[in-house]
C-alpha positions in Angstrom: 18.9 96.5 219.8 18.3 99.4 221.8 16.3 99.4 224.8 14.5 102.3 226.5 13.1 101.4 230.4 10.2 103.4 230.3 10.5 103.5 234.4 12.2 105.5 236.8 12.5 103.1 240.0 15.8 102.6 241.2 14.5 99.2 242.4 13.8 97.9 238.3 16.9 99.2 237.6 18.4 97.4 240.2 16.9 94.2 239.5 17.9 94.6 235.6 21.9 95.0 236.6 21.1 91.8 238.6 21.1 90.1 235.1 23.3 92.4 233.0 20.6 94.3 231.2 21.5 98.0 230.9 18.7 100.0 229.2 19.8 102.6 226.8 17.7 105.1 228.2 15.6 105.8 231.0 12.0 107.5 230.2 9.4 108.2 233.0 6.0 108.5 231.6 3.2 110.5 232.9 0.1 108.5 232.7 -3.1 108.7 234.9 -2.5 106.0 237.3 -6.1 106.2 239.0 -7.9 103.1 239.1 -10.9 102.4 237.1 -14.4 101.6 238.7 -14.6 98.1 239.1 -10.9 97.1 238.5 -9.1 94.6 240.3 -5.7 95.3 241.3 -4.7 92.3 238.6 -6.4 94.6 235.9 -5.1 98.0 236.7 -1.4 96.3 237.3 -2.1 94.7 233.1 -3.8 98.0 231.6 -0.7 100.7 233.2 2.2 98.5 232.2 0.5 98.6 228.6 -0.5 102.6 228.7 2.9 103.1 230.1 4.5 101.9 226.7 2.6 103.0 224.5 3.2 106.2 225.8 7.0 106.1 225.1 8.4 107.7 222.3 10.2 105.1 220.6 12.4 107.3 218.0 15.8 105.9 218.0 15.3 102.7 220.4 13.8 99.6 219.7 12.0 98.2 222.3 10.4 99.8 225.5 10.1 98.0 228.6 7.7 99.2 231.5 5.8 97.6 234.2 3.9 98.3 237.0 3.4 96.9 240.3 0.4 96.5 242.3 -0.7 95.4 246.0 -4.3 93.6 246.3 -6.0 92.7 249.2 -8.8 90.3 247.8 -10.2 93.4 245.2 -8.9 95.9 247.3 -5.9 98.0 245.7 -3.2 99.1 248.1 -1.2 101.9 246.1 1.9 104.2 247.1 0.8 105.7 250.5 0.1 109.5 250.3 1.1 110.2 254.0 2.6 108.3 256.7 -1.3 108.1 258.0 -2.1 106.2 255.5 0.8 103.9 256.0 0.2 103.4 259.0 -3.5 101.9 257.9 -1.8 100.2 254.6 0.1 98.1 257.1 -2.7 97.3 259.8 -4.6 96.0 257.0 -1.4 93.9 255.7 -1.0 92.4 259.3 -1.3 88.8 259.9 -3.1 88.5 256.2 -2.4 86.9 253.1 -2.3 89.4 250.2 -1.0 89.5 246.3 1.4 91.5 244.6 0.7 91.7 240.8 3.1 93.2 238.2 2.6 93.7 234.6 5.4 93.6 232.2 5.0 94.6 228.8 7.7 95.0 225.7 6.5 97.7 223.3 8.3 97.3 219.9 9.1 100.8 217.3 5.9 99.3 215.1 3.5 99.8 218.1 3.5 95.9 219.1 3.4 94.7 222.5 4.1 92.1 224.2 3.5 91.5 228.0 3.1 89.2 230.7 1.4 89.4 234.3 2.8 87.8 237.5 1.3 87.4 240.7 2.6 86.5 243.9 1.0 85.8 247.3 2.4 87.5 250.4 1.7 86.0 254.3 2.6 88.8 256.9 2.7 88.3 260.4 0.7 90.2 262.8 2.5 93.5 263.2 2.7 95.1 266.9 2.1 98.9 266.9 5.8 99.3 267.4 6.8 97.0 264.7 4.1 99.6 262.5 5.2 103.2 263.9 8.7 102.1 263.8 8.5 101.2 260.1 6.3 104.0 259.1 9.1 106.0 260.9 11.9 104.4 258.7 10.2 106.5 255.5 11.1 102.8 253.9 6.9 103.2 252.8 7.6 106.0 250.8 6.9 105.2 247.3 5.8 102.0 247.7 2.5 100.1 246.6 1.3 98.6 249.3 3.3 100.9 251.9 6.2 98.7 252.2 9.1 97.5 250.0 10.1 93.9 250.8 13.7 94.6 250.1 14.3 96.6 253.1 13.2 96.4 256.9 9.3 94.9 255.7 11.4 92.0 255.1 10.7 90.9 258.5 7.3 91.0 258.8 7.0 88.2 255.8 6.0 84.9 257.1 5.7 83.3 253.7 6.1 84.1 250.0 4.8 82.0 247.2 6.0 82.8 243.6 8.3 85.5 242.6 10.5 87.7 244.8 11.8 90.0 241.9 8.3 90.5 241.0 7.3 91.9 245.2 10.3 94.2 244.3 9.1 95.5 241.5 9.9 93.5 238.1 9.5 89.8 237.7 13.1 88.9 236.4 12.0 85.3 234.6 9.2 86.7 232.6 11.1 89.8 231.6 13.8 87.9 230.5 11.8 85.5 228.7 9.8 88.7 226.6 13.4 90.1 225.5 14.8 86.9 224.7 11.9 85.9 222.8 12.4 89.4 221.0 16.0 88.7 220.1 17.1 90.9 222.7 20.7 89.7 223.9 20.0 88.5 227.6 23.0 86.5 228.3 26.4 88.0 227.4 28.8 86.9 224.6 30.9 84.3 225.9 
């Protein structure tokens, strides 16, 4: 089976080598990413991973995986920082609170089916000092990041507790994934 990633972060490619999943191909899709009135950051992190494959040209492969990840403070949705200002204020918000981290996951098949899944983890950070902030927004490790930060790097630190998925904080829930291309017929393990 051929398998188009219809994602271009380094991180879900990462996490896919983790388990021996090459994807075929690598397709970034441009889709308006801007949340819709009302939406929780559960909803938006659902309705992208879905609008993201169904955007992929599937000729040739068959299956498309995307995702998408997003950072909610109670309804509040934390995206990818546009400046180091608003870092900065992504992270005061973050400090000494609880907050989710949703990702959708979704499995687009060549007939236009799809399959997904949505996993949500809860995030406790400690209170962040103004150094701990400036010298993180300083590290550029926000960059590209919902939330401002990326767990799998200096923000690491500033994690008091994590309930539920790491893969999924860094950007692609590993267990559900696998489960979707397994339950597709998609070769997970390798022949032994």
């Amino acid at each position: 089976m051929k398998l188009l990633l219809a994602s271009g972060s380094p991180r879900r490619l990462e996490l896919l080598a983790r388990v021996n999943i090459v994807p075929d191909q690598i397709s970034v899709t441009n889709i308006d990413e801007t949340p819709l009135a009302g939406e929780t950051p559960r909803e938006l992190a659902l309705r992208l991973c879905l609008a993201k494959g169904a955007a992929c040209d599937l000729d040739g492969f068959d299956l498309a995986l995307s995702a998408d990840t997003v950072v909610g403070l109670g309804r509040r949705i934390l995206g990818k920082p546009a400046d180091e200002a608003e870092a900065q204020k992504f992270l005061e918000l973050l400090s000494g609170r609880a907050h989710r981290v949703w990702t959708g996951v979704a499995l687009t098949m060549a007939d236009g089916r799809q399959l997904h899944r949505l996993v949500g983890s809860r995030l406790q950070f400690k209170r962040l000092t103004q150094q701990e902030i400036s010298c993180y927004v300083s590290s550029g490790q926000w960059h590209g990041k919902a939330g401002g930060y990326g767990i799998q790097g200096m923000a690491e630190m500033f994690v008091r507790g994590l309930s539920g998925s790491y893969s999924n904080v860094v950007g692609l829930p590993l267990f559900e994934t696998c489960a979707l291309l397994t339950g597709v017929g998609y070769p997970v393990l390798p022949r032994v």
